[in-house]
Backbone as a ProteinNet text record, in pm:
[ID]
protein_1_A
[PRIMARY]
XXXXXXXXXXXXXXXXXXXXXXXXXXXXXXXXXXXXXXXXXXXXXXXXXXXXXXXXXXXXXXXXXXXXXXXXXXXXXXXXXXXXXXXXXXXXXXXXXXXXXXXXXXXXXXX
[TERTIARY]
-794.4	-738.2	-658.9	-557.6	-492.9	-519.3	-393.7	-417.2	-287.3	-269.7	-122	-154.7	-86.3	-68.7	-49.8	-103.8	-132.6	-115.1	-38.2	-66.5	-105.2	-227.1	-272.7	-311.6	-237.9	-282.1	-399.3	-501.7	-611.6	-626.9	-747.4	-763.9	-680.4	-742	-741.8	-639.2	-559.1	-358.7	-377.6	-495.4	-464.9	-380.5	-299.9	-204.7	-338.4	-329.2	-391.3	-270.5	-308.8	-225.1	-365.4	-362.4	-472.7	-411.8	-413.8	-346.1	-386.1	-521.8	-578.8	-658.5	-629.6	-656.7	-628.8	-739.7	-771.8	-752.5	-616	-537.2	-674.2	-675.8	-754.3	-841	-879.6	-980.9	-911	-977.9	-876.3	-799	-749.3	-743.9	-857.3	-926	-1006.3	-1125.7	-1182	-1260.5	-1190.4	-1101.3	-986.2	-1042.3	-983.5	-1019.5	-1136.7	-1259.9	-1398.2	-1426.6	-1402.4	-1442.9	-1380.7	-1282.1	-1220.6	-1249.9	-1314.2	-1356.3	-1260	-1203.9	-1086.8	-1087.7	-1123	-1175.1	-1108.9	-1198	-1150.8	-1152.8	-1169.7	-1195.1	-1350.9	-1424.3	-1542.3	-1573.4	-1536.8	-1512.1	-1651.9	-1705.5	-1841.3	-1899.6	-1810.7	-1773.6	-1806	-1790.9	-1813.2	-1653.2	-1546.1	-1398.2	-1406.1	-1496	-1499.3	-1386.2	-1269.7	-1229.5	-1243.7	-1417.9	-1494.4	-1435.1	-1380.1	-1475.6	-1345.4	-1243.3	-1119.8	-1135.6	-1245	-1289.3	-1203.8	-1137.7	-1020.7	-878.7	-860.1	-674.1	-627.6	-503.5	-414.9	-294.1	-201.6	-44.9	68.3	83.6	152.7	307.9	338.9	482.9	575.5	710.1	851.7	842.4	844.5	953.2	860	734.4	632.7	609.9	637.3	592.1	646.3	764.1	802.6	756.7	702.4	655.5	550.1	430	298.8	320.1	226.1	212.5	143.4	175.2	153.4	6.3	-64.7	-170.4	-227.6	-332.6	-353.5	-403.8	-458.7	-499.6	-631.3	-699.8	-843.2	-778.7	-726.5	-628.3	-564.2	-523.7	-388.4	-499.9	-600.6	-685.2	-768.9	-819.5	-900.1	-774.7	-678.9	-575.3	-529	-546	-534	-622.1	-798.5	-886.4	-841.3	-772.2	-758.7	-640.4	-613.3	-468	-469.2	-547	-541.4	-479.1	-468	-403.8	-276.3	-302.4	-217.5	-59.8	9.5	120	175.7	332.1	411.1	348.9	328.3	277.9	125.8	28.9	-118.4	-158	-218.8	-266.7	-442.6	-523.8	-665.5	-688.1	-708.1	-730.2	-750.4	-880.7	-986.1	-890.4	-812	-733.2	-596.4	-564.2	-535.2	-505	-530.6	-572.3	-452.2	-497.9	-363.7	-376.5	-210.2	-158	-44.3	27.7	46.6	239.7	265.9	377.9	366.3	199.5	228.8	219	254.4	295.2	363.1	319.3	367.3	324.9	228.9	216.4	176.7	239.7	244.3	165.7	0.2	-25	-79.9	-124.3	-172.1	-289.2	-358	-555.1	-491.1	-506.9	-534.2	-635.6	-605.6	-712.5	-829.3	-954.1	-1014.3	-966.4	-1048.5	-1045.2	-1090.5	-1120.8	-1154.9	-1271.4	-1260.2	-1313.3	-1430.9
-1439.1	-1353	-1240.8	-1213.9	-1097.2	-959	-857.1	-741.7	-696.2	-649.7	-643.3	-472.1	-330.9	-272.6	-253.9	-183.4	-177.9	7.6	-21.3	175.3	129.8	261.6	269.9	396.1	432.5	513.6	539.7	628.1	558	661.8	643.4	704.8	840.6	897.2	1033.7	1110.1	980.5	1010.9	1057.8	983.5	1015.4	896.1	923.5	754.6	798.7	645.2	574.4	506.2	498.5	400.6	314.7	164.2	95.5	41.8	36.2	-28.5	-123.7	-163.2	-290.8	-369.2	-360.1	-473.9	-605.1	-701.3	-808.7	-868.2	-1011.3	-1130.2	-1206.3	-1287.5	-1391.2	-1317.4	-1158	-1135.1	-1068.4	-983	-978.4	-823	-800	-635.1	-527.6	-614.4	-533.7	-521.1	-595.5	-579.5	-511	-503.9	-423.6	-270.8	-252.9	-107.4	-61.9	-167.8	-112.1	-74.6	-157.3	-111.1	16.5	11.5	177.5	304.1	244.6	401.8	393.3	360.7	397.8	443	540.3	594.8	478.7	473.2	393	251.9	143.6	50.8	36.2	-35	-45.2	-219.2	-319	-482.8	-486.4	-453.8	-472.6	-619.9	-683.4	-854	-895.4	-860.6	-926.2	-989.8	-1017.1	-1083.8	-1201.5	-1198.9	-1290.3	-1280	-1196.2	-1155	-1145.1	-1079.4	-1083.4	-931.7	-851.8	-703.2	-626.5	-611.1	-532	-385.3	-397.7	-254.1	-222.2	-386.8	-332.2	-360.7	-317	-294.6	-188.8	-281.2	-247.5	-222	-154.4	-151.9	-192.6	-280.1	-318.8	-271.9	-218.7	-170.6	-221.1	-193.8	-321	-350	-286	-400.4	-498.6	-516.4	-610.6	-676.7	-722.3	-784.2	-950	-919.6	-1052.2	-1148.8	-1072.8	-1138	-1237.9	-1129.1	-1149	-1324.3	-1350.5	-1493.5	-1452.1	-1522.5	-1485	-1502.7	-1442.7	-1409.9	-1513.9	-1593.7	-1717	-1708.4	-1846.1	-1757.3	-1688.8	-1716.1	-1623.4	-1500.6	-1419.9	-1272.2	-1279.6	-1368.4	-1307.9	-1283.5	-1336.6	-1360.6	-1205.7	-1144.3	-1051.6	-915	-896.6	-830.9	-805.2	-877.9	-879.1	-770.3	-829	-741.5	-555.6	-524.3	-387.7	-324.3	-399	-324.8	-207.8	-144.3	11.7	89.2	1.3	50.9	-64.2	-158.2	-306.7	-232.9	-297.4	-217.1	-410.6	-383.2	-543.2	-583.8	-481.6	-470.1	-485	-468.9	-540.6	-635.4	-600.8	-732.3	-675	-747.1	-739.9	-772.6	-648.9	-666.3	-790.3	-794.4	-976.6	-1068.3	-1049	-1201.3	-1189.6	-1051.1	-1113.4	-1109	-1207.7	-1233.4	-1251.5	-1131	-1081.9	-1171.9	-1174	-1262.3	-1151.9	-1192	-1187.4	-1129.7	-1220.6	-1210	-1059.3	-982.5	-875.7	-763.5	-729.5	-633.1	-523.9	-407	-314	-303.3	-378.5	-427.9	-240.6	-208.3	-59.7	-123.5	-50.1	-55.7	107	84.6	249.5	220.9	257.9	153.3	242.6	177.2	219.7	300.6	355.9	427.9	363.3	420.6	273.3	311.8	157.9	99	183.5	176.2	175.7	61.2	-49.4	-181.8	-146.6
760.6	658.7	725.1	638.7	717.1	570	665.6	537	541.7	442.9	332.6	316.6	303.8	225.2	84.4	22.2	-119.9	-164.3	-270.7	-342.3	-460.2	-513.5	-627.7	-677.1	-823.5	-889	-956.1	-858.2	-952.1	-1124.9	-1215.7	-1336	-1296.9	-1253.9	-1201.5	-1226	-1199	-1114.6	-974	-877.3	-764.4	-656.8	-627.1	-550	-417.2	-373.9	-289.1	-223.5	-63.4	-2.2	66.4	66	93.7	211.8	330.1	461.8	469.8	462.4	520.1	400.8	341.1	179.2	245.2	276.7	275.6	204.2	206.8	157.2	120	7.6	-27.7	-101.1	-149	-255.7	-338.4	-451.1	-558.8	-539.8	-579.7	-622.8	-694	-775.1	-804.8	-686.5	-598.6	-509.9	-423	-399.3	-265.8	-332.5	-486.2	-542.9	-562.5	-553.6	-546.3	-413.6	-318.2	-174.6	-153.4	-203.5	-129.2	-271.1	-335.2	-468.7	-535.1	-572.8	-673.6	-806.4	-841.6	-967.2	-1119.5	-1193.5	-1294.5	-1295.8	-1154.9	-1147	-1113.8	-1237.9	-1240.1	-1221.3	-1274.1	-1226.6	-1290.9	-1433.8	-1472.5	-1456.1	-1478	-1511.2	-1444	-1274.1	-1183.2	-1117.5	-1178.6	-1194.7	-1256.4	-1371.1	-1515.7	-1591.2	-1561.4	-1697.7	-1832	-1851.3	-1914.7	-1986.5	-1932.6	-1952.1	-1984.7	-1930	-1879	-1799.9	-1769.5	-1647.7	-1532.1	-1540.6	-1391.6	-1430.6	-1535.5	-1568.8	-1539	-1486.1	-1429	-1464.7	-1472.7	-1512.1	-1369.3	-1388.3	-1227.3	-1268.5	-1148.4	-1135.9	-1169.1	-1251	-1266.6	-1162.2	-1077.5	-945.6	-904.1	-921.5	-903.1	-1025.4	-1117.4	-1250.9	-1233.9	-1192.1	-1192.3	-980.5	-977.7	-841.3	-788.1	-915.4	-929.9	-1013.2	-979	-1052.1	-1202.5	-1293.4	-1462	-1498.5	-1594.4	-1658.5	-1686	-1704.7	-1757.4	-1885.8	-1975	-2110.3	-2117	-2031	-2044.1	-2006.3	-1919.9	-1896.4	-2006.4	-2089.5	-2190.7	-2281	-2321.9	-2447.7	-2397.8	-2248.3	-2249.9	-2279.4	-2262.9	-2264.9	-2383.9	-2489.1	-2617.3	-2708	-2675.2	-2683.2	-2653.4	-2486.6	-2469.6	-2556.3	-2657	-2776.5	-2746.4	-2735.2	-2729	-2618.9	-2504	-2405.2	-2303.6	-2379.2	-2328.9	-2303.4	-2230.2	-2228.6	-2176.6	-2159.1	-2101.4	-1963.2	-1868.9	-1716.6	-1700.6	-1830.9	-1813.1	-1734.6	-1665.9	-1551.6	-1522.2	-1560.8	-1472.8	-1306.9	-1264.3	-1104	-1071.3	-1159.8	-1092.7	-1106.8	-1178.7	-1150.3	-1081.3	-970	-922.3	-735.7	-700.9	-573	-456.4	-373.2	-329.5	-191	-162	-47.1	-10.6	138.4	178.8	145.2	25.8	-43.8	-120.8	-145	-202.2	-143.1	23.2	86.1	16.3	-10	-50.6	-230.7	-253.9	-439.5	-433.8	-603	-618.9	-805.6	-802.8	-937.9	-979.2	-1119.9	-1146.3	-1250.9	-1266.2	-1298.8	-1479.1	-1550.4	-1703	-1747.2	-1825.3	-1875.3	-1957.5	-1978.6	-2051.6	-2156.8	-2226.5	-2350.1	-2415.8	-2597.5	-2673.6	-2719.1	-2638.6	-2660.6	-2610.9
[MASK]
+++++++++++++++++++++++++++++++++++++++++++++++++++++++++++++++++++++++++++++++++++++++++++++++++++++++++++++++

């Protein structure tokens, strides 16, 4: 495995720069290991829960590989804060192609 740089806004509005985020696990485990306020992953990366949404950056939206329907169907559920750029951490599992990925953690739900 290698490691990719990563920035994240966490709840807070505090940016994070992650240097060594380990390729092959998700984002949301990248944002638990390092504290990231607001990413909680209750689920486990069920996309059970939406504890680890995310708003991923334009310039990254079209990079990321697309939502599947269990993410589109849990994403639906967070109406309250869903925005076009919704993405759940847990699903998605960073490589090598996302050097430099720029996200900012949502505020919670209502759900």
């Amino acid at each position: 495995m290698s490691t990719i740089t990563i920035n994240i806004t966490d709840a807070d509005g505090q940016a994070h720069t992650i240097a060594d985020a380990t390729t092959g696990i998700t984002l949301m485990e990248v944002s638990k290991q390092n504290g990231i306020a607001g990413v909680l992953g209750n689920c486990g990366g069920g996309a059970a829960c939406g504890t680890c949404h995310v708003y991923v950056d334009a310039a990254w939206q079209d990079r990321l590989p697309g939502p599947d329907s269990i993410e589109e169907d849990m994403l639906e559920i967070l109406e309250d804060t869903r925005r076009d750029n919704s993405r759940l951490g847990c699903q998605i599992r960073l490589t090598d192609a996302m050097e430099g990925l720029v996200v900012k953690v949502a505020p919670p739900s209502d759900y």
